[in-house]
C-alpha positions, 0 to 999 in steps of 0.5 A, spaced: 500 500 500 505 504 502 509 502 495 501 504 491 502 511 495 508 512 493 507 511 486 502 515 485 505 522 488 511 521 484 505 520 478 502 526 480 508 530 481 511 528 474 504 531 472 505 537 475 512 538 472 510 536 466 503 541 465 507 547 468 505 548 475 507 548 481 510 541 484 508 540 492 513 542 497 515 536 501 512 536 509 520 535 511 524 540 508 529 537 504 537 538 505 541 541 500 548 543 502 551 549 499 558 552 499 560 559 498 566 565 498 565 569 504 563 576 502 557 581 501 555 577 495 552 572 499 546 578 501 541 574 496 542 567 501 543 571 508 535 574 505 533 567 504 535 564 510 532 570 515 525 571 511 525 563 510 525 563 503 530 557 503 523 554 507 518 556 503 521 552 497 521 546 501 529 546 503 533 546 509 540 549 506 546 548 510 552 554 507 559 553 509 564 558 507 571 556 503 577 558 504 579 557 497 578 555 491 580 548 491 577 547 497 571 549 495 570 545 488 574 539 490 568 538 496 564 539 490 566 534 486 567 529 492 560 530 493 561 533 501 557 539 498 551 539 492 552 546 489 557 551 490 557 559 489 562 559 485 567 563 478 564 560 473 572 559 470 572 554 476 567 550 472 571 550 465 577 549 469 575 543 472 571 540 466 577 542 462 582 537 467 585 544 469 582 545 476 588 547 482 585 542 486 588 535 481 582 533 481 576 533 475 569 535 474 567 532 468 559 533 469 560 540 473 555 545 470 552 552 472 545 552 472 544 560 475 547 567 474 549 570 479 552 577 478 559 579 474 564 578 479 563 586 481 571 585 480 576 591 483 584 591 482 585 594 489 593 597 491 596 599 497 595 607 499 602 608 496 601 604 489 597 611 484 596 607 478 597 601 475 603 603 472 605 602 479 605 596 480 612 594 477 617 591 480 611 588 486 608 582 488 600 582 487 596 576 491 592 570 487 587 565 489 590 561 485 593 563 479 589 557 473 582 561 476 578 566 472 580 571 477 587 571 477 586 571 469 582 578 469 589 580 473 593 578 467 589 581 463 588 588 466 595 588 467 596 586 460 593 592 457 596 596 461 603 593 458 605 589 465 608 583 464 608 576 468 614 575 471 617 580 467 615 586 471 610 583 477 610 577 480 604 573 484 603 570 490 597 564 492 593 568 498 587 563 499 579 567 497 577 573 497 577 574 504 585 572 506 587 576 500 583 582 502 587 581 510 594 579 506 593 587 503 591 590 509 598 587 513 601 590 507 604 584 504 602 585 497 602 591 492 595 589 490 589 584 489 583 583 485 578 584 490 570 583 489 565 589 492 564 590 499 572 587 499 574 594 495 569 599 499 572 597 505 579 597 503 578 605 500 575 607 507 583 605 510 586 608 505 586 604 500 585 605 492 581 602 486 586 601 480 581 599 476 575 596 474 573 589 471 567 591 466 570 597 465 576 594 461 573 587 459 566 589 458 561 582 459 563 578 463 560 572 467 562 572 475 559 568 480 555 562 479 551 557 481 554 550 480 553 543 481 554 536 478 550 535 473 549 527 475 547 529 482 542 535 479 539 530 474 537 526 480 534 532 484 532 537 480 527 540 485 532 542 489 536 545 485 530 548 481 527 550 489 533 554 491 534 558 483 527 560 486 529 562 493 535 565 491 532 569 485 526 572 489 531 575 494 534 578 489 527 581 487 526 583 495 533 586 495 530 591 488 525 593 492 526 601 495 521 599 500 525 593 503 532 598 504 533 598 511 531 591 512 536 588 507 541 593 511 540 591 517 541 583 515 546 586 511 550 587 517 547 582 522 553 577 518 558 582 516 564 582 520 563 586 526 566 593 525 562 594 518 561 600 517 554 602 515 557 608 510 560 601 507 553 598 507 550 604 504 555 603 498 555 596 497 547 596 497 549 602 491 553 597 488 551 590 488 544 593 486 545 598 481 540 597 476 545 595 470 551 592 473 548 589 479 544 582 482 542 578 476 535 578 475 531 572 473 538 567 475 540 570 468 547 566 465 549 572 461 552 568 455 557 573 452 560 574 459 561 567 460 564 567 452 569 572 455 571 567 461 573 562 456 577 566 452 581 568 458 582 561 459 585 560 452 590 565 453 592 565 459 590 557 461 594 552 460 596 551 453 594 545 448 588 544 449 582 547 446 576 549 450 568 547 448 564 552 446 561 557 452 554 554 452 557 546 454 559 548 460 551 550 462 545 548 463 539 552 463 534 546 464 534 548 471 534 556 471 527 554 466 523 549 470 524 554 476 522 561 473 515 556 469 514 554 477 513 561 479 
């Protein structure tokens, strides 16, 4: 009898799914373990999670910060986690064989868009302009992640050379770069807001901007393995819903204090709130802000593997940027509004 019941709720959820409409929020929220970079760009999963959309969506989220890269998609690949906020670079490189943690990720896919990196070149007060960077040592994650490579770019136009006129040093995440420049022990990072408007408040300069010289670019996406996915596409879908009415509820004038005030409540204690004020300006602005809808933005994500090619490991050549997404997810969630 218990196996009939079972059937026919499967039956009748496949239905569900299949005539577009909305599929039953299991009675047990379900488990979904997400690891993500520490920062203000988490604002969208820090909102789910206080006013209960992870819930409403039939998810009981677990988020765990990395300290690195490698950490992160190793734990990805490895199964200890189900999907990683993480640089869409990080995605090519480990389908590619080319990921820092010497492990592959064949099946691993971005499902969901989430920003365009918000990415800073941040020098110390004594370092004016990029120009000042010769003869200095700059900090990376890793120098094989996309991040590291927007690095080389900016540089590369600015006519610095790798090893010729600078040098780089592994530091870990956002955060322990961001710590590292503070004790002065690099000239300079790429640092993603609110990292860079904290850094300005101590004197500390903006040499750069991401989208200003690259123009599109794909930054932080939502990952998983494929293979898992297609076993739970009503997690996957749920939190593409959670995560994306947070970014809607952030839009909304009407709810700015509250999003400052939760904003806040998981910053590091000492965050100002003048700095809370420019991240709101900056990671809502109505152009270059939260992606709306989970958007993957395809020619930012093409510029990601054209970095790659140039400055990845060479012999090898990368598939086209649309092989490593998969909207399948993305589209099943926004139909299930």
């Amino acid at each position: 009898m218990k196996r009939r019941t079972a059937i026919a709720v499967a039956v009748a959820m496949l239905g569900a799914g299949c005539a577009g409409l909305p599929v039953p929020v299991p009675a047990t929220p379900e488990p979904l373990r997400v690891i993500v970079f520490p920062g203000g760009f988490n604002w969208p999963i820090w909102v789910a999670q206080q006013r209960g959309y992870f819930g409403q969506q039939g998810l009981a989220v677990q988020v765990t910060p990395t300290p690195n890269s490698t950490f992160q998609l190793k734990g990805l690949i490895h199964g200890e986690f189900d999907l990683a906020m993480t640089a869409i670079d990080n995605v090519i490189a480990y389908r590619e064989g080319q990921g820092e943690a010497g492990v592959d990720g064949p099946d691993l896919v971005a499902v969901m868009g989430a920003d365009n990196g918000f990415l800073r070149l941040v020098g110390a007060p004594d370092i004016a302009s990029i120009a000042d960077l010769r003869g200095k040592t700059l900090s990376v994650d890793a120098l094989t992640t996309g991040y590291a490579f927007v690095l080389l770019e900016m540089l590369d136009r600015n006519g610095l050379k790798l090893d010729r006129d600078y040098r780089t040093e592994r530091a870990g995440g956002v955060s322990q770069r961001y710590q590292a420049l503070l004790q002065r022990k690099h000239a300079g990072t790429m640092l993603i807001t609110p990292f860079d408007v904290n850094a300005a408040e101590q004197g500390f300069k903006t040499l750069g901007r991401a989208n200003e010289v690259l123009g599109e670019y794909q930054g932080l996406v939502a990952a998983v393995r494929q293979s898992w996915a297609r076993e739970n596409p009503r997690r996957v879908s749920a939190y593409i819903r959670a995560f994306t009415d947070s970014v809607e509820w952030l839009y909304d004038p009407k709810n700015k204090d509250e999003a400052i005030r939760i904003y806040l409540g998981n910053m590091p204690q000492g965050t100002s709130a003048q700095s809370a004020e420019v991240a709101y300006r900056v990671l809502l602005d109505v152009k270059d802000g939260f992606y709306r809808q989970g958007r993957l933005n395809m020619q930012g994500v093409e510029k990601v593997v054209q970095l790659r090619a140039k400055f990845g490991p060479q012999g090898k050549t990368l598939r086209p940027a649309a092989a490593y997404v998969d909207n399948s997810f993305l589209n099943a969630a926004m139909k299930r509004r």
